[in-house]
C-alpha positions as YAML, in Angstrom:
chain: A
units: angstrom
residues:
- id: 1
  name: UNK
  ca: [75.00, 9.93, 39.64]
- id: 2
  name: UNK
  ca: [71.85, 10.63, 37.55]
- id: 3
  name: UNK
  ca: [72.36, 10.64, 33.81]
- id: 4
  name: UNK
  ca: [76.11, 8.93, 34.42]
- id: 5
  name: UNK
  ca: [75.62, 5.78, 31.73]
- id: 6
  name: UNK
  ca: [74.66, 8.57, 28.93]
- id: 7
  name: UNK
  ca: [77.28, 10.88, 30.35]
- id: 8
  name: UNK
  ca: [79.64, 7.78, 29.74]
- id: 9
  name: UNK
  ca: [78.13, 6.54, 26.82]
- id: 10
  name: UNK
  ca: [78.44, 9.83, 24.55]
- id: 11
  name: UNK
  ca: [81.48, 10.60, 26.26]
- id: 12
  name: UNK
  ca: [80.37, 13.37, 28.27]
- id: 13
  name: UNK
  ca: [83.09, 13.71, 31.00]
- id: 14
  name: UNK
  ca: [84.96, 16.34, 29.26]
- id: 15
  name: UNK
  ca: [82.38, 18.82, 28.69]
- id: 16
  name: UNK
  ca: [81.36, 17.46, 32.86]
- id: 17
  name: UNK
  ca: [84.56, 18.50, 34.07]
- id: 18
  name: UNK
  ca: [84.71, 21.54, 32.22]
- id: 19
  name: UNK
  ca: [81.13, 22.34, 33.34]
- id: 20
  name: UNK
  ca: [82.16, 21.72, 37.20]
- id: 21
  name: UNK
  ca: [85.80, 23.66, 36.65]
- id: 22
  name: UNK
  ca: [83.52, 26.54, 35.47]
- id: 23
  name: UNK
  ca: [81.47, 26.65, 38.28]
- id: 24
  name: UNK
  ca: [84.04, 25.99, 40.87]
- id: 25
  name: UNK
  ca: [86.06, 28.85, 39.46]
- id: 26
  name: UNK
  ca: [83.08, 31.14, 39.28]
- id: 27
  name: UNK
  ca: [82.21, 30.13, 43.22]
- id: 28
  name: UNK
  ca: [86.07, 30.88, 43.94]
- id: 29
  name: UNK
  ca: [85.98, 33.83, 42.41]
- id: 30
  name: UNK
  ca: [83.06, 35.12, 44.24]
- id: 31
  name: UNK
  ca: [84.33, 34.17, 47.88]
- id: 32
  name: UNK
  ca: [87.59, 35.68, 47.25]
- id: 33
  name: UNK
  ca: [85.82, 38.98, 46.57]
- id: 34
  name: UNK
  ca: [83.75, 38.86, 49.82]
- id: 35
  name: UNK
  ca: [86.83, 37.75, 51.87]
- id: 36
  name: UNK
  ca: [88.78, 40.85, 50.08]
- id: 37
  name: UNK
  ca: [85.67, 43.42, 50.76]
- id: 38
  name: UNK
  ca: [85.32, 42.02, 54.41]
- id: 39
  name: UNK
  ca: [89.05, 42.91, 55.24]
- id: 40
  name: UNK
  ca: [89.43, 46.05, 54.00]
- id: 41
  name: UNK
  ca: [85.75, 46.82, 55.78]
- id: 42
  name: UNK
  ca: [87.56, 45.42, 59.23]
- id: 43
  name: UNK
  ca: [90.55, 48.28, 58.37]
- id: 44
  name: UNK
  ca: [87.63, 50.91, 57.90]
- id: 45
  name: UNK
  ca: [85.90, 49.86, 60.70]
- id: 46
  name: UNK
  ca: [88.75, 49.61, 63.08]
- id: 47
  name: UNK
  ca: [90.19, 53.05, 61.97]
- id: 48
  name: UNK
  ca: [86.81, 55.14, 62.38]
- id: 49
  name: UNK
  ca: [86.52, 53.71, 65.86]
- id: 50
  name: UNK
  ca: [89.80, 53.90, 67.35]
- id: 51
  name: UNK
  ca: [91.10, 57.20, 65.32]
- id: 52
  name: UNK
  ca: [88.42, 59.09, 63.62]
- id: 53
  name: UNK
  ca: [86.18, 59.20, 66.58]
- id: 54
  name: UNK
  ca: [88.74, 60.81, 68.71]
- id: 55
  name: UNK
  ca: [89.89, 62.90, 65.95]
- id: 56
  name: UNK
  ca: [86.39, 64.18, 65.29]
- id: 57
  name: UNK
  ca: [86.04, 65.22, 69.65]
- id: 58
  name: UNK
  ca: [89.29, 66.93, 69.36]
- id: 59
  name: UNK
  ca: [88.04, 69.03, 66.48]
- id: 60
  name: UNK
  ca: [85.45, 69.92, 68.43]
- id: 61
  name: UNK
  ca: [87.38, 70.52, 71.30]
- id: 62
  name: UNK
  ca: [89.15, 72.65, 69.59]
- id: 63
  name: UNK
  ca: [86.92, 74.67, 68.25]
- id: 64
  name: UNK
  ca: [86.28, 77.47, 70.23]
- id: 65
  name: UNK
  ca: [89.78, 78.14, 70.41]
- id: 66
  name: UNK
  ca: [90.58, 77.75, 66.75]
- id: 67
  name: UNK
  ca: [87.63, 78.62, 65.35]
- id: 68
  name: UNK
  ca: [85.58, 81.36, 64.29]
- id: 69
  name: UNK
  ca: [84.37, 82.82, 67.28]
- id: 70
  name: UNK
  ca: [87.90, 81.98, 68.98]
- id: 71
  name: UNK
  ca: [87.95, 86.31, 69.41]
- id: 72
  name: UNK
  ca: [85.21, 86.46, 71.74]
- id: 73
  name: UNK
  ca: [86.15, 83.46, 73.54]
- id: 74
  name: UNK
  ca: [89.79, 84.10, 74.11]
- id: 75
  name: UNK
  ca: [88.58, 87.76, 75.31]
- id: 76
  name: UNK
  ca: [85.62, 86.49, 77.55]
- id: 77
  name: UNK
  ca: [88.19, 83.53, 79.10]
- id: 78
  name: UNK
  ca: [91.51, 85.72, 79.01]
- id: 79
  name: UNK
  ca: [93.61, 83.76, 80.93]
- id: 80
  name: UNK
  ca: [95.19, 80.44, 79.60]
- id: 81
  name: UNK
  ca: [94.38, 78.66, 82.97]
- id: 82
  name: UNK
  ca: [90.93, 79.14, 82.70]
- id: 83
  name: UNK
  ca: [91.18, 78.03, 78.64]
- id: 84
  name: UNK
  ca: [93.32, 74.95, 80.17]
- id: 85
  name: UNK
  ca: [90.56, 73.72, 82.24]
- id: 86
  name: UNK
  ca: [87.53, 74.33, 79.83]
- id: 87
  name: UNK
  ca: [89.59, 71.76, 77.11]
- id: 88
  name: UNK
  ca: [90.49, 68.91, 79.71]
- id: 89
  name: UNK
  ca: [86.90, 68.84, 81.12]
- id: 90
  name: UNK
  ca: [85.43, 68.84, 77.76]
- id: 91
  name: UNK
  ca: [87.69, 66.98, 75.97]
- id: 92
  name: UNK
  ca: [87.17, 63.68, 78.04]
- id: 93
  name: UNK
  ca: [83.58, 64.45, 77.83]
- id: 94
  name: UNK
  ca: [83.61, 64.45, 73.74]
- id: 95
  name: UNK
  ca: [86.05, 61.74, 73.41]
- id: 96
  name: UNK
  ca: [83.44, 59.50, 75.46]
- id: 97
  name: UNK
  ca: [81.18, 60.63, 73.76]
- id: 98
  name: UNK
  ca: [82.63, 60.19, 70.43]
- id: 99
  name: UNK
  ca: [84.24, 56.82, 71.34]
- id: 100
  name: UNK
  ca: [80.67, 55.59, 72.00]
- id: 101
  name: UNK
  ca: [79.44, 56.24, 68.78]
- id: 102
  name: UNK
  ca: [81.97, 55.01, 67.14]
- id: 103
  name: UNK
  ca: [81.31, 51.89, 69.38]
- id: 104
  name: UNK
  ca: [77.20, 52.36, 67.94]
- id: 105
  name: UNK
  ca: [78.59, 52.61, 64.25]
- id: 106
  name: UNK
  ca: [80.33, 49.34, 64.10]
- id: 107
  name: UNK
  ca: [77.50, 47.50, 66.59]
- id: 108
  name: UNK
  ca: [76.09, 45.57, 63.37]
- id: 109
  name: UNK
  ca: [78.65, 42.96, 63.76]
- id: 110
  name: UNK
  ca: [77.43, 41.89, 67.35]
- id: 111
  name: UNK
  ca: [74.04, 41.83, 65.65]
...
């Protein structure tokens, strides 16, 4: 409302509108970007928690099997039984584990 009889008087609404459209477009702009960077953060987010995590306790589960020392450890265990039981029991213990900090990782949106 301030200015509007000089606005008027020089015939200013042109370059007005064209000042606002500018603006408006630059403000669109700008929340389409965040929108676009928050949803593909959500994917990100929802894929290191409910896959990675897991993925990353099985890798470690599997490690002493598949690994390096898997010689010695397939020699010291022998039987497949014995190999059997080691994974289960520390396989739900990693995947907790790892499930949790994938839970920690993604805790800034509570915040």
């Amino acid at each position: 409302m301030a200015h509007s009889e000089e606005i008027s008087f020089y015939n200013g609404a042109e370059w007005e509108r064209i000042n606002i459209d500018r603006g408006f477009d630059k403000l669109f702009k700008h929340i389409d970007s965040v929108i676009t960077k928050k949803f593909w953060m959500e994917i990100f987010d929802s894929m290191l928690t409910k896959y990675g995590a897991v993925m990353v306790g099985y890798t470690i589960c599997g490690l002493p099997v598949f690994g390096p020392g898997s010689v010695a450890y397939l020699a010291k265990r022998g039987d497949s039984s014995q190999i059997t039981k080691d994974y289960v029991r520390n396989s739900s213990l990693l995947i907790n584990l790892s499930k949790a900090i994938g839970k920690m990782v993604i805790s800034y949106k509570e915040i």
